[in-house]
N, C-alpha and C positions, 0 to 999 in steps of 0.2 A: 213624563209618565214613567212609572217605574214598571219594572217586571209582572208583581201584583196586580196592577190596577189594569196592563195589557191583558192579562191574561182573564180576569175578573170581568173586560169591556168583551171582550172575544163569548166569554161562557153568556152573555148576556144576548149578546148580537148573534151570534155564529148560528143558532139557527133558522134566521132568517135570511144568512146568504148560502146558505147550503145549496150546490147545485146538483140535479141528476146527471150524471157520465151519459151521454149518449154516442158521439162517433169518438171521443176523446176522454181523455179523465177532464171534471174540468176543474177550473180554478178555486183552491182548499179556502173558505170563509177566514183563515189565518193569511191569508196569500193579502184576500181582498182588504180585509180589515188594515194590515199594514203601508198598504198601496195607498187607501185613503188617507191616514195618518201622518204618511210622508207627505203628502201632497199639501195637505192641510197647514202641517207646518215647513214647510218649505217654501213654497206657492211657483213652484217648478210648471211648466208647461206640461201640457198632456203628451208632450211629442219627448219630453225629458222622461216623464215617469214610464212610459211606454218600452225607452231604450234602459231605463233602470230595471225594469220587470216580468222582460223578454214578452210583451201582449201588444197588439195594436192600437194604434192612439183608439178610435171608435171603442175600444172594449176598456184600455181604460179609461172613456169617461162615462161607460156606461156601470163599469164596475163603482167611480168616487159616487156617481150619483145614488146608486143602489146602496150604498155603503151608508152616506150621511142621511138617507132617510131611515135604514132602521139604525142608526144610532139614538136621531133624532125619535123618532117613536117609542124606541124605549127607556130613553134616558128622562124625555118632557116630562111623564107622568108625574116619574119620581124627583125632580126639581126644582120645576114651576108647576103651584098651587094651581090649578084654574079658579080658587073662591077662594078669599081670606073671610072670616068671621069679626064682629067686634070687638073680639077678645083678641084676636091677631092683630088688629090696628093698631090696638092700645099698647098690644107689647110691642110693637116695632117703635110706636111712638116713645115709650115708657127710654128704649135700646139709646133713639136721636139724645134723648136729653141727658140722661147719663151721658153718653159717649162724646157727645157733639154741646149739649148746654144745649140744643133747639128743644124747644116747648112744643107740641101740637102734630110735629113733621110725622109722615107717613110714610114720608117714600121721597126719594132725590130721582126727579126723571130728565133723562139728554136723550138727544141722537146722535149716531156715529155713522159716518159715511163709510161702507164697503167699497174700496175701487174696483173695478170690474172690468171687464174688457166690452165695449160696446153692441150689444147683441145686434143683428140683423139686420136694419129697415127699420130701429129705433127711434134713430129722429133725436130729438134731442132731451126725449123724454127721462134718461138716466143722467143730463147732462149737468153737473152743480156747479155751485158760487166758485168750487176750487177750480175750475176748468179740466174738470176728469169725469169719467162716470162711472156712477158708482148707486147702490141700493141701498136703504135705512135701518138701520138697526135701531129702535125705539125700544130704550128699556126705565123700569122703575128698580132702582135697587132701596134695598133696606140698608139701618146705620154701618153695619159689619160690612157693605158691597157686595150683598147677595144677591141675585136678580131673581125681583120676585114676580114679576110680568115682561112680555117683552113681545115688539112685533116687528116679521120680518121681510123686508122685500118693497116695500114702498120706491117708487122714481125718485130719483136721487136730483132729482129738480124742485122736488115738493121741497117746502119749511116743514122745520121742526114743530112747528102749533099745528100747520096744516096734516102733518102725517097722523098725529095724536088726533083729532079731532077724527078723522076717518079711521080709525083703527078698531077695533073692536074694544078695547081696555079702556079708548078714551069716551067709546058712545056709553060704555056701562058706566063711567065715572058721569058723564056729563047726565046720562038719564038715572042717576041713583042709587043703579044694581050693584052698587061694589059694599055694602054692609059694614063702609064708614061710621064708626063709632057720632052719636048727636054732640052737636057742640059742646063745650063743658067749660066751665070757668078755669083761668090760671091762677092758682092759690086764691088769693080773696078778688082778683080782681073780675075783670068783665069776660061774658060768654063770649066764647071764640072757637070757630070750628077748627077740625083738624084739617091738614093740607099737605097736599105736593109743594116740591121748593122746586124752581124749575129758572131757566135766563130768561132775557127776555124775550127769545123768540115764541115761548105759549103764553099765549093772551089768555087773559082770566076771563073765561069759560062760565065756570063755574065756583062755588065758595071754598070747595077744597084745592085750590089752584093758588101759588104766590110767586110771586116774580119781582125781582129789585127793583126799587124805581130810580130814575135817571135821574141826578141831581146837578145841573147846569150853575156855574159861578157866574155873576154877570160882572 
């Protein structure tokens, strides 16, 4: 991140961590914003950023927490669409075949496992296939690696089909609401809808969904 873009993210965010002074001056929204930032990228312990920051673990994680939600609120808006239109379809689509040679694609969806530190009385609800625990990161990007949906926070025990299918992005795809362009033929051949390309762990759902099939030598 360069100089600009800190100080551009700070005029964006800083008045949301703005605090009132009451027995003390308190911590300057430049203070907070960089606490988070190191943290974010470092992934230092809260007992390390503490002794980097001169503040108490408790404050700084009340400070990172405070920090990535308004980042988070203000940056979402401007990012991630909450709607694309069928004119947005067709250009993301229009983007795959150019760039990629894919015909009809929409969107490339995966999940990424966040490792995590175990919360509380969790149980083994965060616990995945890698033997660590960890949270979902479900996203769809477009042909460039834009992300143009995405959801966060699912049990890191769930699958990849299972989180999508409970997600808010995947009930609007599977009931309709996403304003997918109608099927359309490929040059002269046969009508074929547009779709997600995705491995095999999302089961096709529904007809904008594709997944490689397993091809066994006997």
């Amino acid at each position: 991140m360069t100089a600009t873009q800190l100080e551009e993210l700070l005029g964006m965010v800083g008045p949301r961590l703005q605090k009132q002074d009451v027995i003390r001056q308190s911590i300057s929204p430049a203070e907070r914003l960089a606490l988070t930032l190191r943290y974010l990228a470092s992934g230092d312990s809260m007992i390390s950023m503490s002794y980097q920051y001169l503040v108490g673990v408790t404050t700084a994680g009340n400070i990172i927490h405070e920090t990535c939600k308004a980042i988070w609120d203000v940056l979402c808006p401007l990012i991630l669409s909450g709607r694309l239109e069928e004119g947005d379809w067709v250009d993301i689509a229009n983007d795959f075949n150019e760039r990629w040679n894919f015909v009809h694609c929409i969107g490339a969806i995966d999940g990424k496992h966040v490792t995590i530190q175990c919360p509380k009385n969790a149980g083994s609800a965060f616990y995945n296939y890698k033997h660590s625990h960890s949270i979902v990161l479900m996203a769809i990007c477009d042909a460039n690696y834009i992300i143009r949906f995405v959801d966060i926070g699912a049990y890191g025990r769930r699958s990849d089909g299972g989180v999508f299918k409970e997600s808010a992005m995947g009930k609007a795809f599977e009931e309709g609401r996403m304003n997918i362009s109608q099927p359309a033929a490929l040059g002269g051949g046969p009508i074929l809808p547009y779709c997600l390309v995705g491995d095999e762990a999302f089961p096709l759902k529904t007809e904008n969904q594709l997944s490689p099939v397993l091809i066994t030598q006997s």
